[in-house]
N, C-alpha and C positions, 0 to 999 in steps of 0.2 A: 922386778915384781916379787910381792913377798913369799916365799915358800906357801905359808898360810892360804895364800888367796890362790894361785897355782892346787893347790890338793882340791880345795873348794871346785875349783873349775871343771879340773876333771871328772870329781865326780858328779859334777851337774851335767856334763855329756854322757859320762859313762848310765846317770837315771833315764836322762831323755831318750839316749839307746835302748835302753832297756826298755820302755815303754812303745815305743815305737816297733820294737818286738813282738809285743804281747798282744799290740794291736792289730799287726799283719798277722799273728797267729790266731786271735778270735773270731778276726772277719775271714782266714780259710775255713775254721773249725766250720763255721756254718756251710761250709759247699763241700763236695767231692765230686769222683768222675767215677762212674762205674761204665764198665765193656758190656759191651750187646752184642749180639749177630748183626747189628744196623748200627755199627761204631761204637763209641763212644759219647757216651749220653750226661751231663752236667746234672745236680742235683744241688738245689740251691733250698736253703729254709728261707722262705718268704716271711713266717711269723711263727710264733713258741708258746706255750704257756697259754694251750685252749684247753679245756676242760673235759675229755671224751668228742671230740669233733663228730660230726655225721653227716651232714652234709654242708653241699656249698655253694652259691651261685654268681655268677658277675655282673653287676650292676654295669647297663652304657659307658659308666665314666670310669668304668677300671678296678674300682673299689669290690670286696665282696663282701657279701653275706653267708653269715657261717654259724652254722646251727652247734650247739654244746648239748651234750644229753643232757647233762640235770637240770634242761630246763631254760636256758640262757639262749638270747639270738645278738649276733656281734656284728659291726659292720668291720672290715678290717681294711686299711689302704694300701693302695700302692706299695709304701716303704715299711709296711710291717706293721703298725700301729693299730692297733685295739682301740674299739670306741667300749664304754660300757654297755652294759647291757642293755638291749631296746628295750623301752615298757609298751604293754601291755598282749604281751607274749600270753596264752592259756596255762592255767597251770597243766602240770605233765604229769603222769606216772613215772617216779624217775626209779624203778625198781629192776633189776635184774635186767633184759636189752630194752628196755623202756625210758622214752623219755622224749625230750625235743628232737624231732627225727630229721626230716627231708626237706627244703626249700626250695623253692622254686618264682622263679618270675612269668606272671601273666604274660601269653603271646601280646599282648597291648599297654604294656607298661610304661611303654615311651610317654601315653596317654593316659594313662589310668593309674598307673605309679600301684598297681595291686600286688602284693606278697602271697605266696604260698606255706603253707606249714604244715608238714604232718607228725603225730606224735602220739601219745598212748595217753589215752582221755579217763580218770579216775570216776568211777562210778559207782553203785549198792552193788554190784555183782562183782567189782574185780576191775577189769581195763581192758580197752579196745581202740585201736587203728581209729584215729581219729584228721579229719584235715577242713585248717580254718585259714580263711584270707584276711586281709586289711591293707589300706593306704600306708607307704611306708612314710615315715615322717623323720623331721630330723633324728631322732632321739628315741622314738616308737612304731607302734604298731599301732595307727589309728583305725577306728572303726572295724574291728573284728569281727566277723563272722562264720561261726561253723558250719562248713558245708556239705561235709558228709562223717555220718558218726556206723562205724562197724558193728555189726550187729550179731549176737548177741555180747555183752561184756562177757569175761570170764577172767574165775582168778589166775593168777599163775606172773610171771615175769618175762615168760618165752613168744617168738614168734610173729613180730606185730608186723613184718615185711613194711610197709611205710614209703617205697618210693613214689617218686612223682614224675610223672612224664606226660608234656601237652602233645599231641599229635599234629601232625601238618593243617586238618581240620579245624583244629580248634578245641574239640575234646580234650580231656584231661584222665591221664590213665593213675590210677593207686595200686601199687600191691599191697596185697593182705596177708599175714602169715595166716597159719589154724590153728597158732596160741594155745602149740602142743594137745591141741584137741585129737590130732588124726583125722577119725571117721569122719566130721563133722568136715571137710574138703571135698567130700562127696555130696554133700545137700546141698540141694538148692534155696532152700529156706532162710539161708544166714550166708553172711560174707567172709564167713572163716572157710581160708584157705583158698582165696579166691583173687583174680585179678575184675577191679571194679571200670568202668568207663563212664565219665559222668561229664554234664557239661559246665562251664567257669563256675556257676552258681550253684551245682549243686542237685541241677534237676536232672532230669533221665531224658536221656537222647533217646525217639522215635525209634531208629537203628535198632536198637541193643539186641543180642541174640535172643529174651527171655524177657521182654514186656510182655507179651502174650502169654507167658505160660505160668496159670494157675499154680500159685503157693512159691514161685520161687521171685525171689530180689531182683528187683528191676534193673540193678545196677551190675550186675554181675557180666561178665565179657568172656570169661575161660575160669576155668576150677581144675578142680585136684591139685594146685597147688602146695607145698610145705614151709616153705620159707623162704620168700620172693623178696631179698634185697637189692637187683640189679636192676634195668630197666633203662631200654634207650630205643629213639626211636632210628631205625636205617636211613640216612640221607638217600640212600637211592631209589630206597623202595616205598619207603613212608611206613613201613611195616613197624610193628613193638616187636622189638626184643628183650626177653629176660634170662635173668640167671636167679638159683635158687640154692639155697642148701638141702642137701640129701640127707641121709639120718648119717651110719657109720660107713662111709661110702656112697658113691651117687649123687655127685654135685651137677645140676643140667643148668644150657643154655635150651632155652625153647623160645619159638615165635609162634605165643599163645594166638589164636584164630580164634576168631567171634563162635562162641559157643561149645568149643571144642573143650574134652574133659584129658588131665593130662595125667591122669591116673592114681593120686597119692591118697591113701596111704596101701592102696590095693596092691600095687605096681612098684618100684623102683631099682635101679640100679646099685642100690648101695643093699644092710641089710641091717634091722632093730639094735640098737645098742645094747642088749642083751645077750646077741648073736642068731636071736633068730634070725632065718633066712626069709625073704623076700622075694615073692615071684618077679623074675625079669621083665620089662616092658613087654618083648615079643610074644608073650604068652598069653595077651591080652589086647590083640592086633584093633580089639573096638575104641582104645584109647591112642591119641596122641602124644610118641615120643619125641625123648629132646634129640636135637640136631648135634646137640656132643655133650656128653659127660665125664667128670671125672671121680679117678680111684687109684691113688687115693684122694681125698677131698682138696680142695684149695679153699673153701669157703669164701663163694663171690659177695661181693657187697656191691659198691656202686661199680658201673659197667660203663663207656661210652664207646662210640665211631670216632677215629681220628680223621679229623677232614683237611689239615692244614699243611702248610710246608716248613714250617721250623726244623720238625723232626723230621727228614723225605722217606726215609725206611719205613716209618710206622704208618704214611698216610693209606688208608683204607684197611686200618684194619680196626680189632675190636680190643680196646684194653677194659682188665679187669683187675678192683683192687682185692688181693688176699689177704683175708684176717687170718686162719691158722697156715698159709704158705707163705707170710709176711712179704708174701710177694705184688710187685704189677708182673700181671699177665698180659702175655699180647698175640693174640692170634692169628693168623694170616685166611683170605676167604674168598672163596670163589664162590658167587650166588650166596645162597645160603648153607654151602658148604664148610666147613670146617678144614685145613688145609696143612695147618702146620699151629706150634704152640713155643714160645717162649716163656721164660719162668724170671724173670730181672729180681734176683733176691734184693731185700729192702733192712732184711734184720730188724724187721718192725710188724708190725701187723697194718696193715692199710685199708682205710674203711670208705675212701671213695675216691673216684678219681674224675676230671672233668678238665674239657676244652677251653681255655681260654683264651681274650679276645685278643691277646698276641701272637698267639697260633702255638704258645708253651702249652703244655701236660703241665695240671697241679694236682697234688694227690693230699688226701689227709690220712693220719698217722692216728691210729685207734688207741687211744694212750692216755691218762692223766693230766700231762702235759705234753699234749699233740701239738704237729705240728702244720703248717700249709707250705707244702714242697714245692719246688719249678722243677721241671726238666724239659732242658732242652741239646739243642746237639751241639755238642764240642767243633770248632771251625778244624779242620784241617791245615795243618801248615806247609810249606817248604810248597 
């Protein structure tokens, strides 16, 4: 064999080495193991290259739906793949936390194939928490329709709260920020600052705390609210749970009650980013405090119940994603107690997290180019 062809050879093994390298090193780069109190938990990037993610749902056949603030809605598969983007999405307010916000699937979708959407609706005054349905279809969002629009608009880029949550009922819950208004958390006149309850369509449920009472929004369910990103409802109790942001200090979990006011901007645990002080909840025993807060902040965004056995540590309790503690939090709970807190740093800021129909935790990554996380539990060996 000629020397010639011998050098050649080698280094056609020595490339395909090398390649075969860099391949087992880009497909680890995508996973790692981070340590828990509850083991050893895997962290896998399912998909990359979403634009601001915010929220995210699981389609029956596995696939999701994944909302982009500036305005885009994506289906993404199984193995990571991005469809474009649906048409006929509302345009957005896509300014400051504004934009394509929360999605949700109709309790009857197996049947009705209906989408949910909330996001910051452009209007003569400014922008407001806005939430519209349609048929989902290959490729779009057929037949849209806005079913509840927040009231009053106002300018600004702050505060539009936007989750969504169906109730065991059939109800559909919305948080509402107060779009940095404050006061206006205390009127009942307008939706700023408010947790709304409304039904698939859009109309006012019979129920509501406050059909009957002159001058205030039918749709209103609890107030004093500040800035309600979390929102899940209890598997065991059927109850809403929320989490909120507090100003400089005083981030709460509360389980807003039909009619009950939860004190903001009168009240809170934290205090003005000025440094004004802030009266404490107990000073004001007429209002409804939260069941735990925190100081310093974690800033909750999306919030769920873990029900499944993938991870067996985490099942029953409540995880929460952190945008400034770029953490998942995970709480432990007796009733509606509060019990214990874990902090799982992420070295990223996390903007929602949700159960999927594998029984994995996926979490999205509040980012540019975000990303949709799995975690699940590392097997034990030997």
């Amino acid at each position: 064999m000629r020397p010639a062809f011998v050098g050649l050879l080698r280094a056609t093994f020595l490339l395909a080495g090398a390649a075969l390298m860099l391949m087992s090193q880009l497909s680890h780069a995508d996973e790692h193991v981070i340590d828990t109190k509850q083991g050893s938990i895997k962290v896998e990037t399912v998909a990359d290259g979403l634009d601001y993610p915010w929220g995210i749902a699981f389609l029956p056949d596995g696939r999701m739906l994944v909302t982009e603030r500036p305005g885009r809605l994506r289906i993404v598969a199984k193995d990571g793949s991005k469809s474009e983007p649906l048409k006929g999405v509302p345009a957005v307010f896509a300014q400051g936390q504004g934009g394509l916000l929360d999605v949700a699937l109709d309790p009857g979708f197996a049947d009705n194939g209906l989408v949910y959407l909330s996001y910051s609706e452009p209007g003569e005054d400014g922008a407001g928490t806005a939430v519209a349905r349609g048929k989902l279809g290959d490729s779009s969002i057929d037949n849209v329709e806005v079913i509840f629009r927040q009231h009053p608009k106002v300018s600004g880029g702050n505060h539009f709260g936007s989750r969504l949550v169906f109730a065991p009922d059939g109800k559909l819950f919305v948080t509402l920020g107060e779009r940095f208004t404050f006061e206006t958390a205390q009127d009942l006149s307008n939706h700023l600052g408010k947790i709304v309850r409304v039904n698939p369509d859009g109309s006012v449920p019979g129920d509501n705390p406050f059909v009957e009472k002159k001058g205030a929004m039918p749709e209103i369910w609890s107030y004093g609210h500040r800035n309600p990103q979390g929102a899940a409802i209890n598997p065991k109790t059927g109850e809403l749970w929320e989490a909120e942001f507090g100003p400089m200090g005083g981030d709460e979990l509360n389980i807003p009650e039909a009619g009950r006011n939860y004190g903001w901007p009168v009240v809170s645990w934290g205090k003005h980013y000025d440094g004004r002080p802030i009266p404490p909840p107990p000073t004001h025993p007429e209002f409804a405090d939260a069941i735990y807060h925190w100081n310093p902040v974690i800033s909750p965004s999306g919030i769920m119940f873990y029900t499944a056995d993938a991870i067996p540590g985490w099942k029953g309790n409540l995880l929460l994603a952190g945008l400034s503690s770029e953490a998942i939090v995970r709480l432990t709970l007796d009733g509606d107690k509060v019990t214990g807190e874990e902090r799982i740093p992420m070295g990223v800021r996390m903007r929602d997290v949700v159960q999927g129909p594998d029984g994995a935790v996926y979490g999205l990554t509040d980012e540019s180019s975000g990303k949709i996380l799995k975690f699940t539990q590392v097997e034990k060996r030997g």
